[in-house]
PADREN-672883 format. One record per residue: residue in three letters; chain; residue number from 1; x, y, z of N, C-alpha, C, CB in turn. Coordinates in nm, 3 decimals, decimal comma. Glycine has a CB too. Layout:
<sites>
   res   chain     n      n.c1      n.c2      n.c3     ca.c1     ca.c2     ca.c3      c.c1      c.c2      c.c3     cb.c1     cb.c2     cb.c3
   ALA       A   NUM         X         Y         Z         X         Y         Z         X         Y         Z         X         Y         Z
...
</sites>
This chain:
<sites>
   res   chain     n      n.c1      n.c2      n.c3     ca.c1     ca.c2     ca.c3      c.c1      c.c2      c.c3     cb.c1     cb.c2     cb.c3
   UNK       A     1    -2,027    -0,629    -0,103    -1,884    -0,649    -0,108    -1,845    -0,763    -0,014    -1,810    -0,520    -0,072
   UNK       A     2    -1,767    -0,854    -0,048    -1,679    -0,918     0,042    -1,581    -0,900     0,143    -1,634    -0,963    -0,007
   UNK       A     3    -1,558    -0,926     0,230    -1,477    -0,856     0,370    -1,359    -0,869     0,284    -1,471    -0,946     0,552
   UNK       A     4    -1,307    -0,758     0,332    -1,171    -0,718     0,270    -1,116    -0,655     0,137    -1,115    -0,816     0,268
   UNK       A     5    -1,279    -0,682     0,090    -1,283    -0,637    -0,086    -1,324    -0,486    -0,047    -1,426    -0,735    -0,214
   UNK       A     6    -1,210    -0,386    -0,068    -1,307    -0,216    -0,083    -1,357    -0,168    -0,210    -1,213    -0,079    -0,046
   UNK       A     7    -1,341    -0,298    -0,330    -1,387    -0,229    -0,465    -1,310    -0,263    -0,562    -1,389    -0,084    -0,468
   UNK       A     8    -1,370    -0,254    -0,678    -1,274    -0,321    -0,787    -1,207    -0,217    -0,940    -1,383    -0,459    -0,850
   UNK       A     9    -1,128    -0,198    -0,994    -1,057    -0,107    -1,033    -1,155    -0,117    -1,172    -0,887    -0,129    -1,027
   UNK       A    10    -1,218    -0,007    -1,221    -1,323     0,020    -1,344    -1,296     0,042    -1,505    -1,388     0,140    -1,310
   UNK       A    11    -1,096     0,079    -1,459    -1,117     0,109    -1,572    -0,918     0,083    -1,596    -1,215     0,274    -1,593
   UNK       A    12    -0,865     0,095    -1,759    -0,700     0,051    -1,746    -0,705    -0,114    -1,727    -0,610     0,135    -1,588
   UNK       A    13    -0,551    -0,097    -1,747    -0,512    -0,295    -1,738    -0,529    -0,385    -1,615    -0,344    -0,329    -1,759
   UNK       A    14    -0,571    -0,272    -1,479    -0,653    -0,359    -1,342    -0,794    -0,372    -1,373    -0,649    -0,274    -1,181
   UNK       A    15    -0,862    -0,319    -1,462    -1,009    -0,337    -1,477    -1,075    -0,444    -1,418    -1,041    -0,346    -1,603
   UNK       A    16    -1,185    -0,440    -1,354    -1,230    -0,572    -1,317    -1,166    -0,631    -1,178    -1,196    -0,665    -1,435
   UNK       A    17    -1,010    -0,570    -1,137    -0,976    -0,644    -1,022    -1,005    -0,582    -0,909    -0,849    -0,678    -1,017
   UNK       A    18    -1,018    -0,725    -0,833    -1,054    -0,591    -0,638    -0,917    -0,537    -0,566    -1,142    -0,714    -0,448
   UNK       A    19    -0,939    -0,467    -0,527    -0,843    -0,370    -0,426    -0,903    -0,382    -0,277    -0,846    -0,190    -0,478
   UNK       A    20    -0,802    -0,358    -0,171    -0,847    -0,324    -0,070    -0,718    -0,195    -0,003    -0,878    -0,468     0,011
   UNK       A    21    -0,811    -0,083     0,034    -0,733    -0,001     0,041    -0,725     0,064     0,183    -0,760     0,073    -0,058
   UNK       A    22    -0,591     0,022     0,202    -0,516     0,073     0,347    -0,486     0,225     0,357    -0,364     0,000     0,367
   UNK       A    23    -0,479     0,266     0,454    -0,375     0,416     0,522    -0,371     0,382     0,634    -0,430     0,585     0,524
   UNK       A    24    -0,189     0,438     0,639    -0,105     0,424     0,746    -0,084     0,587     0,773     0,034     0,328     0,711
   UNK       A    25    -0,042     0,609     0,888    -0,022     0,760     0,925     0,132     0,794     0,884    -0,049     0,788     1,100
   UNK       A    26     0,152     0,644     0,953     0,319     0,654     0,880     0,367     0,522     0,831     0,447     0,705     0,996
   UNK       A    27     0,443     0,526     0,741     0,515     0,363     0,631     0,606     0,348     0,768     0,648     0,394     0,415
   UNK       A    28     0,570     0,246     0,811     0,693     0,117     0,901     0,698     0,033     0,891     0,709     0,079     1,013
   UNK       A    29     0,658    -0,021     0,690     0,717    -0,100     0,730     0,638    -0,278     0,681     0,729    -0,048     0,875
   UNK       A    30     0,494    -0,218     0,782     0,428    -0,355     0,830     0,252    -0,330     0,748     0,427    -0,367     1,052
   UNK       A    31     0,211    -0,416     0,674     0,124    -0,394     0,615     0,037    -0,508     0,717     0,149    -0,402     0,457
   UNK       A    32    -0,125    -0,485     0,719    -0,213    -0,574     0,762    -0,278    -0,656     0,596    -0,335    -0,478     0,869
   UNK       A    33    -0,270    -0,776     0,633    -0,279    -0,869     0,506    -0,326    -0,970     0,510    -0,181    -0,903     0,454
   UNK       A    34    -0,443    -0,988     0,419    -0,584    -1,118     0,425    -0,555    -1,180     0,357    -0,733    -1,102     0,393
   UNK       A    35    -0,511    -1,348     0,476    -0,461    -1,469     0,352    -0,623    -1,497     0,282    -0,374    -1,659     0,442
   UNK       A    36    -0,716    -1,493     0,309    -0,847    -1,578     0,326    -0,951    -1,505     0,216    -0,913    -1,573     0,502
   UNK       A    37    -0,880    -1,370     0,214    -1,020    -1,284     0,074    -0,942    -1,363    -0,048    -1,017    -1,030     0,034
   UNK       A    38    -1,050    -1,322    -0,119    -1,029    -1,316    -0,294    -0,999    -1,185    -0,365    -1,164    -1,360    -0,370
   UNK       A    39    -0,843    -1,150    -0,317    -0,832    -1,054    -0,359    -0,699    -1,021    -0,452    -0,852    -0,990    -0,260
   UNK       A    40    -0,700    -0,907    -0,544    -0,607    -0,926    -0,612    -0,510    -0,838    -0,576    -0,637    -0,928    -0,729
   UNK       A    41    -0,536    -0,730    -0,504    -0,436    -0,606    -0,498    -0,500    -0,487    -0,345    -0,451    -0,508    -0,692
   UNK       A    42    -0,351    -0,460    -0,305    -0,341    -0,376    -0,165    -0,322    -0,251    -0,258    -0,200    -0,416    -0,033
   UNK       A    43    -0,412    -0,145    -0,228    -0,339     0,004    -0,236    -0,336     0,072    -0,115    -0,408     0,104    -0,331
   UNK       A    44    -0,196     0,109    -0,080    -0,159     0,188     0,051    -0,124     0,299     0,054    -0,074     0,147     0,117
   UNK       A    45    -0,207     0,361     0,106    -0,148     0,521     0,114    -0,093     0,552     0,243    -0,263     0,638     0,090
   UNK       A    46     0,029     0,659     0,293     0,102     0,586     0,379     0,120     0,764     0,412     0,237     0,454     0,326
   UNK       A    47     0,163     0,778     0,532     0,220     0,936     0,588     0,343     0,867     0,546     0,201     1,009     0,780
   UNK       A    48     0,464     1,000     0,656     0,630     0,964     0,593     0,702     0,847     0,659     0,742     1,097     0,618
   UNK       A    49     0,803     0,775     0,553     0,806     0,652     0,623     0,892     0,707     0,762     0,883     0,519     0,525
   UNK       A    50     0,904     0,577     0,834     0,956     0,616     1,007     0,973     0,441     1,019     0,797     0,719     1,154
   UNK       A    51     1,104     0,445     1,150     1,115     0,307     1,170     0,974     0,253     1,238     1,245     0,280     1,262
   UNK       A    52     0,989     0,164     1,247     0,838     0,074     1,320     0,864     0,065     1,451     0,803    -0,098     1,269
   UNK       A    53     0,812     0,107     1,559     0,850     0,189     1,681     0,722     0,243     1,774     0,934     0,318     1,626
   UNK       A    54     0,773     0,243     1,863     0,653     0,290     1,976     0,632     0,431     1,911     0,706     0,301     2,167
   UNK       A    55     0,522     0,480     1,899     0,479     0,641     1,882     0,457     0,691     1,992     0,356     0,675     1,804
   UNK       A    56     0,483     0,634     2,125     0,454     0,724     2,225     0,554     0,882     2,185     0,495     0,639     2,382
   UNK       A    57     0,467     0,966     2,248     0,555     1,086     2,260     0,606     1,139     2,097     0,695     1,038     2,364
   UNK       A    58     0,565     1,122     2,003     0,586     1,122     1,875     0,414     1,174     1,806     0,653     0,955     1,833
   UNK       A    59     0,456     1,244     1,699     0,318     1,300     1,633     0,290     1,190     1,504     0,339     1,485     1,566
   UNK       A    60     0,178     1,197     1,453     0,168     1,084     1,356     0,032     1,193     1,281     0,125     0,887     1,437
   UNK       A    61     0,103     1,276     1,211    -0,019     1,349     1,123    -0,081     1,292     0,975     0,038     1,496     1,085
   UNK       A    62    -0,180     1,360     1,003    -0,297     1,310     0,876    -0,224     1,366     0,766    -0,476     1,382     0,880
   UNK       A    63    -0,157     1,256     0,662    -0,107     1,319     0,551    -0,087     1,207     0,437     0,026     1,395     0,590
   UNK       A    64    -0,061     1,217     0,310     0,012     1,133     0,210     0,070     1,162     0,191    -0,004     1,095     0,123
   UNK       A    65     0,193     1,078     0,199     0,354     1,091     0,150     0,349     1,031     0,044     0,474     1,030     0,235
   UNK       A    66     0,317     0,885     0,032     0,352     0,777    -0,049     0,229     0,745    -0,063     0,445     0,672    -0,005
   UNK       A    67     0,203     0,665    -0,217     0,095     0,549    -0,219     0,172     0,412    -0,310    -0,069     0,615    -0,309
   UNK       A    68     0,125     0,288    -0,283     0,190     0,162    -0,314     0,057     0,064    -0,417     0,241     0,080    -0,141
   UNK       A    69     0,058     0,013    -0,450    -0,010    -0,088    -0,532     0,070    -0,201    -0,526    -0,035    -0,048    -0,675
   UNK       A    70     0,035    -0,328    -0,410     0,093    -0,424    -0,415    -0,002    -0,515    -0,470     0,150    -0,451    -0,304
   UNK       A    71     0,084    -0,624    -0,560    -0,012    -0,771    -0,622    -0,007    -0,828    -0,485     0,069    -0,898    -0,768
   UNK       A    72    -0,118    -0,890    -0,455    -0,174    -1,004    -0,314    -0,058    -1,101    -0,318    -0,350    -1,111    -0,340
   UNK       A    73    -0,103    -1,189    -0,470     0,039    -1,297    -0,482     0,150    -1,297    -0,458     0,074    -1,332    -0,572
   UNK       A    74     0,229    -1,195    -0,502     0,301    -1,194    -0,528     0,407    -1,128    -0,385     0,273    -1,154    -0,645
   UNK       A    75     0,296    -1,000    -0,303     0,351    -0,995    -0,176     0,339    -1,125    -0,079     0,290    -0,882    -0,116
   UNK       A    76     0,230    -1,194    -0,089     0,217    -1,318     0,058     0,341    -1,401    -0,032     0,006    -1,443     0,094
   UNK       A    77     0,368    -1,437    -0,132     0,475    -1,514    -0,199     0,588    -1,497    -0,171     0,481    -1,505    -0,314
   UNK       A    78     0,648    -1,389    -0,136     0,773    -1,339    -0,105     0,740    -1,358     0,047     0,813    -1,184    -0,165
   UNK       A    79     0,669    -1,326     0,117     0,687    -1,367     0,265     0,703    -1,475     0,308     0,607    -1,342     0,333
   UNK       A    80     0,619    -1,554     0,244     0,642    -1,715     0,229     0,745    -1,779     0,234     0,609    -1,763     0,129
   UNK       A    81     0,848    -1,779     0,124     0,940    -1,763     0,129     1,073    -1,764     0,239     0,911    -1,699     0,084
   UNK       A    82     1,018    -1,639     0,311     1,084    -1,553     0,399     1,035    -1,646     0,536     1,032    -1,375     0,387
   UNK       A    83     0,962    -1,701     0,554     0,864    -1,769     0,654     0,837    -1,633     0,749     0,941    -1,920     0,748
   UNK       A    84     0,768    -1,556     0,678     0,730    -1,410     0,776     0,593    -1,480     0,802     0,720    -1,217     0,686
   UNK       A    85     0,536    -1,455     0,888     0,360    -1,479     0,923     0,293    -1,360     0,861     0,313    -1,479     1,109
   UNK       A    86     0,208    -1,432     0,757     0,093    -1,337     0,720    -0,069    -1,301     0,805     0,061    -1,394     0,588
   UNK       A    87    -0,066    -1,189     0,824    -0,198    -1,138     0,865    -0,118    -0,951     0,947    -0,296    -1,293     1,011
   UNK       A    88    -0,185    -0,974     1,059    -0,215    -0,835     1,047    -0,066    -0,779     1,123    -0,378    -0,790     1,128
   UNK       A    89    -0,004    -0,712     1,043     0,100    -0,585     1,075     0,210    -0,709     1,057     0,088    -0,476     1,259
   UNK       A    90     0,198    -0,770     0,888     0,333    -0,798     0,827     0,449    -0,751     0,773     0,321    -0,840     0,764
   UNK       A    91     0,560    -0,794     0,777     0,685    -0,726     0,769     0,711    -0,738     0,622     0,800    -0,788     0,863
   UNK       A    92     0,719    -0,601     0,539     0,726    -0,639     0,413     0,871    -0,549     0,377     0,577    -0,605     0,324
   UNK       A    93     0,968    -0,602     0,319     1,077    -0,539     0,277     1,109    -0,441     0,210     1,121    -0,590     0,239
   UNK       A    94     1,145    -0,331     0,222     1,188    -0,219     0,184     1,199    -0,267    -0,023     1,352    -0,180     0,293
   UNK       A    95     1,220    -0,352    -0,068     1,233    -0,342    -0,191     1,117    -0,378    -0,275     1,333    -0,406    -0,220
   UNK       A    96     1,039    -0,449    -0,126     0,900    -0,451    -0,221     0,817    -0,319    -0,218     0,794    -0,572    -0,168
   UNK       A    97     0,873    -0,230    -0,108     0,754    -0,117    -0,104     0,820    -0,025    -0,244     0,743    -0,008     0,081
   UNK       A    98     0,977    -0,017    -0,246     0,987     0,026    -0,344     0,919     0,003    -0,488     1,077     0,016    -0,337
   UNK       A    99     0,950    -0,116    -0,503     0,898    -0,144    -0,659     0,700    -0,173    -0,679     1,000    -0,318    -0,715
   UNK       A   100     0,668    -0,121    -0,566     0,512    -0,131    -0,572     0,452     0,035    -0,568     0,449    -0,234    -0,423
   UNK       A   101     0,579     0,123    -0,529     0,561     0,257    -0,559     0,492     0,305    -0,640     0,643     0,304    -0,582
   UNK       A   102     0,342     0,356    -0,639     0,317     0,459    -0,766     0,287     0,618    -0,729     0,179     0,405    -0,852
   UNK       A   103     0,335     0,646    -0,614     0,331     0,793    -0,565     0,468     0,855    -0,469     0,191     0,801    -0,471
   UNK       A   104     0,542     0,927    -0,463     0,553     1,006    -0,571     0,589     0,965    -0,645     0,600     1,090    -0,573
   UNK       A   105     0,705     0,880    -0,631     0,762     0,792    -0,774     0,716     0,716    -0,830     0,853     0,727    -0,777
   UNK       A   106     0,659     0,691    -0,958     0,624     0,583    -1,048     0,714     0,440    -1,073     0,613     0,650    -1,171
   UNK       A   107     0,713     0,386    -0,934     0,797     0,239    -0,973     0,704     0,151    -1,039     0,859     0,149    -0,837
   UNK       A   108     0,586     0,116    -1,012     0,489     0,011    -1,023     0,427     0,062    -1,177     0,369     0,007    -0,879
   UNK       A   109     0,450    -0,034    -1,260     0,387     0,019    -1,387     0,253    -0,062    -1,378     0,481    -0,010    -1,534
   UNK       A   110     0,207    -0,090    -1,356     0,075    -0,195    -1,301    -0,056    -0,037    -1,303     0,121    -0,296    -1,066
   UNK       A   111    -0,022     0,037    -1,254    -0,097     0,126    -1,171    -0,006     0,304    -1,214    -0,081     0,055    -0,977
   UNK       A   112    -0,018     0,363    -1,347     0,003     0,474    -1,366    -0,065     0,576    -1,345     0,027     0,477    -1,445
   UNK       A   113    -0,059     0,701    -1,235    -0,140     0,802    -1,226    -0,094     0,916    -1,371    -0,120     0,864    -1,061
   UNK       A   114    -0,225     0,967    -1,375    -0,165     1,137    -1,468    -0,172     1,182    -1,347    -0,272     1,247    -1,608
   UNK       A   115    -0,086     1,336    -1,476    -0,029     1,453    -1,372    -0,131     1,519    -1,264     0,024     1,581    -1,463
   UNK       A   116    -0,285     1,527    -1,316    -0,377     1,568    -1,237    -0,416     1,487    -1,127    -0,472     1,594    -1,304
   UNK       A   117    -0,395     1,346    -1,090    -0,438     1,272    -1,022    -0,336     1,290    -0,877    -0,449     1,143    -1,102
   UNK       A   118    -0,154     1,298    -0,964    -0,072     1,269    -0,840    -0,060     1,434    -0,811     0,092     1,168    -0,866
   UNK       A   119    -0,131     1,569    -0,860    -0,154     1,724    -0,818    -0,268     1,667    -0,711    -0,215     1,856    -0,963
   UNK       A   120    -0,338     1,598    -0,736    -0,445     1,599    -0,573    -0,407     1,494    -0,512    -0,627     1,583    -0,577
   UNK       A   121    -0,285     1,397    -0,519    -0,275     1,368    -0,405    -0,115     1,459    -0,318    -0,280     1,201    -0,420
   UNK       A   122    -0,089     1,535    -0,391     0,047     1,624    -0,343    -0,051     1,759    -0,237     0,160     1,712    -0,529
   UNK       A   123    -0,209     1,756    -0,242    -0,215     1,821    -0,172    -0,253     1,785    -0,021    -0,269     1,887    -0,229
   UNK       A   124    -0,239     1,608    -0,011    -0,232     1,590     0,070    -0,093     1,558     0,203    -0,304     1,537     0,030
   UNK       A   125     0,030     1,650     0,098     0,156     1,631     0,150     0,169     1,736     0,287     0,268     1,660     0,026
   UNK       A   126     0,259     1,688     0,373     0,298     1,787     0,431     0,441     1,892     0,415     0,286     1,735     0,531
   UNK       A   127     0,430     1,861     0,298     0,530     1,971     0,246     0,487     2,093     0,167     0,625     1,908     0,161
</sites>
């Protein structure tokens, strides 16, 4: 594998593309992001979102709340833009995490789970 590449999607309309796949304890927000791989797509699985903030004195449990499927392009493109600095613990906007949503809510049509897939990741909720 290539640094940054965790694997490439086998099967559906990502077939063939690489992923590299993040977890956050909690969504604040700030994704870590490789201008330099050859890559096509971030999947993030994320605890509950929380502002981006010191955790001192604060718990940060092992859980999935959310998972995201962002396009590479199309997120460093919009930062660009934005003149945000890409690399590690970038500021990505609340409307992109929305519409890259595919857990619980199905925003991102890129990346559809079945019902059995998003039942094992609800058992990683803390609800």
């Amino acid at each position: 594998m290539t640094a940054a590449i965790d694997g490439r999607f086998t099967a559906g309309p990502l077939h063939g593309r690489t992923v590299n796949v993040k977890w956050y304890l909690k969504r604040e927000g700030l994704v870590d992001l490789n201008e330099r791989a050859a890559l096509d797509y971030y999947l993030v699985l994320t605890g509950p979102a929380s502002p981006a903030a010191s955790s001192r004195g604060s718990v940060r449990p092992w859980c999935i709340e959310s998972v995201y499927l962002f396009d590479v392009r199309q997120v460093q493109a919009e930062l660009r833009s934005r003149g945000v600095r890409i690399g590690t613990a970038s500021s990505v906007r609340a409307a992109q995490w929305a519409a890259a949503e595919i857990y619980p809510r199905a925003s991102n049509p890129m990346l559809l789970l079945r019902p059995e897939q998003a039942e094992l990741l609800r058992l990683f909720a803390l609800r």
